[in-house]
C-alpha positions in Angstrom: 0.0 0.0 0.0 1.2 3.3 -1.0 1.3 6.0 1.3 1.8 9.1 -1.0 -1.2 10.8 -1.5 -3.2 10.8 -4.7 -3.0 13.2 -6.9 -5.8 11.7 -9.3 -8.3 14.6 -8.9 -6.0 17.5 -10.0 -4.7 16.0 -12.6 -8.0 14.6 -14.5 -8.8 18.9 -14.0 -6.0 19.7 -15.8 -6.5 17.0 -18.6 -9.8 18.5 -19.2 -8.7 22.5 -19.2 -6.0 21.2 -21.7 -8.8 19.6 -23.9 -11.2 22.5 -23.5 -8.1 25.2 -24.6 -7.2 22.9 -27.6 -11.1 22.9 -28.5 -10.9 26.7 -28.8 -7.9 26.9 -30.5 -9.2 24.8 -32.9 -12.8 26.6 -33.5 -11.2 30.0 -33.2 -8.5 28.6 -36.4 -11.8 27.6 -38.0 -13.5 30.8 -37.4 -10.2 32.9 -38.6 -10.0 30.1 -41.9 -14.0 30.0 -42.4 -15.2 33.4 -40.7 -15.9 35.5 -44.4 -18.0 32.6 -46.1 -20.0 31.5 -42.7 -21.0 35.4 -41.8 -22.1 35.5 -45.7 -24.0 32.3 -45.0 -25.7 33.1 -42.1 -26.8 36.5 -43.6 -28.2 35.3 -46.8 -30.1 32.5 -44.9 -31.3 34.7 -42.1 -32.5 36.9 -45.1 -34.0 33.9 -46.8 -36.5 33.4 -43.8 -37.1 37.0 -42.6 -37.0 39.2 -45.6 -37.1 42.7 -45.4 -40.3 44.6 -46.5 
């Protein structure tokens, strides 16, 4: 039996921050790459179901 004590809980906290940062990093790269032709989506399908009178 080990008497150190366990470090288990801190370190599954800092797994997930590391997997939440890389999840930004990731959609903010796709945002910077994509963020032109998405607005240009968005605002001809928004104007596609609420035209303007």
């Amino acid at each position: 039996m080990s008497r150190l004590p366990s470090n288990r809980g801190r370190q599954s906290f800092i797994e997930y921050a590391l997997i939440i940062i890389l999840f930004a990093i990731v959609m903010l790269a796709i945002l910077l790459i994509l963020g032109d032709d998405l607005r240009t989506f968005i605002n001809d399908l928004l104007q596609a179901w609420f035209p303007v009178r």
